[in-house]
C-alpha positions as CSV (number, residue, x, y, z in Angstrom):
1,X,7.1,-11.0,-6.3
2,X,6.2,-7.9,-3.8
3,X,4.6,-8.9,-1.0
4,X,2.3,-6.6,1.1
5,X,0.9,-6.0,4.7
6,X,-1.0,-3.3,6.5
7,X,-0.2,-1.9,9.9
8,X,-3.1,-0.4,11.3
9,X,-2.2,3.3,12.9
10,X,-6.0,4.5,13.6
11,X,-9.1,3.5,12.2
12,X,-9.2,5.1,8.9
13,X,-5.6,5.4,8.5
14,X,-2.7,2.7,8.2
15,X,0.3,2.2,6.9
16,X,0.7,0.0,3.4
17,X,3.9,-2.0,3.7
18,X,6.3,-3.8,1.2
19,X,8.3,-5.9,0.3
20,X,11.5,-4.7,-1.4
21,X,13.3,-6.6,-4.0
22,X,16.8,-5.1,-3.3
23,X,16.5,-6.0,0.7
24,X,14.3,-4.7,3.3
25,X,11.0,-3.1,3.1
26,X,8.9,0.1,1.7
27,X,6.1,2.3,3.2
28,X,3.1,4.4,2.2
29,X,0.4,6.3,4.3
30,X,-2.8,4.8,3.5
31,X,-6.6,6.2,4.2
32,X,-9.8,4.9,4.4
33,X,-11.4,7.8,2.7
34,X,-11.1,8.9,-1.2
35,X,-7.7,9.7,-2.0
36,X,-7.2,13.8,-2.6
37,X,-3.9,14.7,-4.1
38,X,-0.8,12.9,-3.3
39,X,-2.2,10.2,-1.3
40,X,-4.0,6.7,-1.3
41,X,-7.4,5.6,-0.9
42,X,-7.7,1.7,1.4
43,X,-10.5,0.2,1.4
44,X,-10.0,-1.1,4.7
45,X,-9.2,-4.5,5.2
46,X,-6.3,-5.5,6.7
47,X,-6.2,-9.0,5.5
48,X,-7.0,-8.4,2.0
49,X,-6.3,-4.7,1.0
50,X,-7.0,-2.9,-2.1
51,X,-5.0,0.1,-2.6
52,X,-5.5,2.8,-5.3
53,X,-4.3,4.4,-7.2
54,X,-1.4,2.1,-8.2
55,X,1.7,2.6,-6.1
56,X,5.2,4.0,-7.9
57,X,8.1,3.2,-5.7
58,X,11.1,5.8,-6.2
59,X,13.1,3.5,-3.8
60,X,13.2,0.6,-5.6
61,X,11.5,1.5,-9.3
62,X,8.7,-1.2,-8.5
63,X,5.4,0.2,-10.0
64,X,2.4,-2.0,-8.7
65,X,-1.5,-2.4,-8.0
66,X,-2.5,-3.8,-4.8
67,X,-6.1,-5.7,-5.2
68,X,-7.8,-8.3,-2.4
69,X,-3.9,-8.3,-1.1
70,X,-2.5,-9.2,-4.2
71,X,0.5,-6.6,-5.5
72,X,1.0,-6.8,-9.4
């Protein structure tokens, strides 16, 4: 199971946190705006994000949605 947080940097921007399943953690900018090229729209909440589009990890190979702060 990935787990996921959000670490607010400024008010339309954050960082999307999680969980790695080989040990420690991995990181994504994140935007409260529409996503334009290689980047990710937040819809920003902190306690239950959604994230799109879905996230692809190259770190780890995990490839997962984040809805209402659930990662699938």
């Amino acid at each position: 199971m990935i787990s996921v947080r959000i670490e607010a940097r400024h008010e339309d921007r954050a960082f999307l946190i999680a969980s790695c399943p080989f040990g420690g953690e991995c990181k994504w900018s994140i935007w409260k705006r529409e996503a334009s090229g290689a980047m990710w729209h937040w819809d920003g909440s902190i306690e239950a994000p959604t994230i799109s589009p879905s996230i692809n990890c190259h770190s780890c190979g995990q490839h997962f949605t984040v809805t209402s702060g659930v990662a699938e």
